[in-house]
Every structure is written in structure tokens, then in C-alpha cells.
N, C-alpha and C positions, 0 to 999 in steps of 0.2 A: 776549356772548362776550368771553372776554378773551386776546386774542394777546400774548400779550408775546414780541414780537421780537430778536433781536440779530444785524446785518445788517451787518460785522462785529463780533463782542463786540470790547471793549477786552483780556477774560481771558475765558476760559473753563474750568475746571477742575473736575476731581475733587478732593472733600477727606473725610475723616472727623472727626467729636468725638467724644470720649472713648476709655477705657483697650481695648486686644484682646480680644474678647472683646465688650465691649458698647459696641463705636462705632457712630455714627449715620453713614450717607453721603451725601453730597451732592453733587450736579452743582453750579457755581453760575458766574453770568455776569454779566459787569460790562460798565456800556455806558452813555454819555450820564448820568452822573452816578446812575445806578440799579443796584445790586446785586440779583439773583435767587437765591434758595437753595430747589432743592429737594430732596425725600427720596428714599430709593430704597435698594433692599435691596443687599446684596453683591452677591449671583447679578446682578442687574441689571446693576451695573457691570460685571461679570465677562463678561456676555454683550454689551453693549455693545462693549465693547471689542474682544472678539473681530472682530463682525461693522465696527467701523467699520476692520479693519485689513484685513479680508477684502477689502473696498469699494476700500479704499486700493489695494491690492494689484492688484486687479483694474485700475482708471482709471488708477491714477498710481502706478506701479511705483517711478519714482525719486525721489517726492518725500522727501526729506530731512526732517528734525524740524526745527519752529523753535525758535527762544531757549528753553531750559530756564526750566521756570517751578517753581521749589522752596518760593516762597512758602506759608505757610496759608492758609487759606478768612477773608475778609474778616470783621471780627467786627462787631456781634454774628451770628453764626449763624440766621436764624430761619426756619422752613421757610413758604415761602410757598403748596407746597399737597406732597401726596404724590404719587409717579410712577405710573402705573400703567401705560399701555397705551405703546410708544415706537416711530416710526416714523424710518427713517434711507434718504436717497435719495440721489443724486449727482444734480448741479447740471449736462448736459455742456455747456447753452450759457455758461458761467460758469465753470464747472470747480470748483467748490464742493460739500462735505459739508453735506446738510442734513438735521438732527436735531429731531425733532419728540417731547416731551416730553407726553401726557396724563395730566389729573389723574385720579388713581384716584377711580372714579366719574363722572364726567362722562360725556355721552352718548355718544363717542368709546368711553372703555374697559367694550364689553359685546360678548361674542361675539354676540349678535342683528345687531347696526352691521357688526361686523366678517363675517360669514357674508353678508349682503345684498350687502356692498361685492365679495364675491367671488364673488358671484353675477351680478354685473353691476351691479347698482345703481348712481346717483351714487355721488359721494362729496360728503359736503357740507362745503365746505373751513371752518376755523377760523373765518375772518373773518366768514362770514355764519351761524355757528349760533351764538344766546345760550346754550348749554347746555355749551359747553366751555371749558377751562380749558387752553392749552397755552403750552409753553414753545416758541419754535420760532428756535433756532441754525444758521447759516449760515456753515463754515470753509474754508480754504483749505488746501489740503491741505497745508502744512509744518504748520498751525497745529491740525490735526485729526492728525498722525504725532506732535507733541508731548501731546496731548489724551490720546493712546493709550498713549506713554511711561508720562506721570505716573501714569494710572488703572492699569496695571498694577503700577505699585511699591506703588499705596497699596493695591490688593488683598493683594500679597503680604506686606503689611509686619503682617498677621494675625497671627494663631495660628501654631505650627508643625503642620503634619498630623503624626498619631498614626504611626508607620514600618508600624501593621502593619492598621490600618482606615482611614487616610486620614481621619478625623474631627480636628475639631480639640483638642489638647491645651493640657488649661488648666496654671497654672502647679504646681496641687497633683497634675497628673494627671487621668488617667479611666478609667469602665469601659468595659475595649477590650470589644467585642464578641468580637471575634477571638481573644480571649485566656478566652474562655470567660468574662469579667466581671471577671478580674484588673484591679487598678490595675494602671496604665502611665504 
């Protein structure tokens, strides 16, 4: 198994490469002289974010954003595995956001693991199954209200949506649906 921890990271952030349209995204986390980068679709971050602000919302109403972090994503870039299944908990003896990161594929992200687990079954934690691959971050909630900040800008710094299908419009245009297949 490989846990790679950050307990707290030094950074933790959302970053994209490349132009709108066909950027790659990435969580990535820095800590004890080691950078992490891994992959993960828009919607991911999109939902992410969501629910870590929900979380927030709910435990720690006032927590405040920490230090703005505007920097880019640590270079070179290299995806160290892709995201697939992602688990997010509150910490309450701690008071800490902790974000749990599985490799797509690993034995972790399979509806079979996941249906048992809510069946009752164990769960069998990271550290003792050789068959998973996770990333697993531990925030403090100004440093998770910044987390949330940044990943929402870098969602929205996209495409513009089409005004009349809400799809995204590239720079030459597209066929709206909505518009019967007319450019737009």
C-alpha cells in the first residue's frame, strides 16, 4: 500500500495545465521536501469543492480563508497516479478537514468495496491494504476555506457557458443545441 500523507501539507492546492478548453487539473501537495500531483477531472474539483465548503459550513461557520495562495502548481507537473474514488471527513477531536484522494483503480475505487463498506462490512484502512494507492490531506479549516477559494476561481476561470445551453463555448463558437444546431 502506499499512503502518502500530508499532516499538515506546507501547500495544498488546486492548479490546471494547459489553454481552456484542454487543461489537465490537479490537486497537488507539498510537504517535507516532497511534492504530490495528482489528476482529476473538472466535475471532480467542482464537486469537491462544493461539498468541502458544505463540511465547512456545517463545523466551522466562522472559520475565515487563510493567506491567499495565487501561486501556480509547482513545476515540473507530473501526475503521480489519477483520482478516482475521493473521500472527505471532519477531524472533531482535531478540528481538521480530512481528504482522502484514491487511485482510479485501486481496490478502494470499485462499487463492490464501496456497497460491502455500506453494508456493514470493515473498512479496511489505507495503511494495511497493499492494493491501494491514496493520497490522504489533513487541513485546518482557514487553510481548507482558502483550498475552496482558489479551486473555485480555477473552475471558473474556464470556458464561458453558451447563454442559451449552458455548454461550454469555445473561441470560434458552437453547435448550440438550443438553437436548433446554429453556430453561437
Amino acid at each position: 500500500m502506499a499512503l502518502i500523507e500530508f499532516d499538515p501539507p506546507e501547500r495544498f492546492v488546486t492548479g490546471t495545465v494547459g489553454p481552456p478548453g484542454q487543461r489537465q487539473f490537479f490537486l497537488q501537495a507539498r510537504g517535507s521536501a516532497r511534492t504530490v500531483s495528482v489528476g482529476l477531472e473538472k466535475a471532480q474539483v467542482h464537486i469537491l469543492t462544493e461539498r468541502v465548503g458544505e463540511l465547512l459550513d456545517e463545523f466551522v461557520p466562522a472559520a475565515v480563508p487563510g493567506a491567499a495562495d495565487n501561486d501556480p502548481l509547482a513545476t515540473p507537473v507530473e501526475e503521480d497516479f489519477r483520482v478516482g474514488t475521493m473521500g472527505l471527513s471532519w477531524d472533531p477531536r482535531r478540528d481538521r478537514l480530512v481528504l482522502e484522494c484514491h487511485a482510479a483503480g485501486d481496490s478502494y475505487d470499485s462499487a463492490d468495496v464501496l456497497e460491502e463498506v455500506e453494508a456493514g462490512a470493515p473498512e479496511i484502512a489505507p495503511e494495511d491494504d497493499p492494493t491501494q494507492l491514496v493520497l490522504r490531506v489533513v487541513l485546518d479549516a482557514p487553510s481548507a476555506r482558502e483550498f475552496v477559494r482558489r479551486s473555485e476561481r480555477v473552475v471558473a476561470a474556464g470556458r464561458p457557458p453558451c447563454p442559451f445551453c449552458a455548454g461550454p463555448l469555445e473561441s470560434e463558437g458552437h453547435l448550440c443545441p438550443r438553437a436548433n444546431g446554429y453556430r453561437r
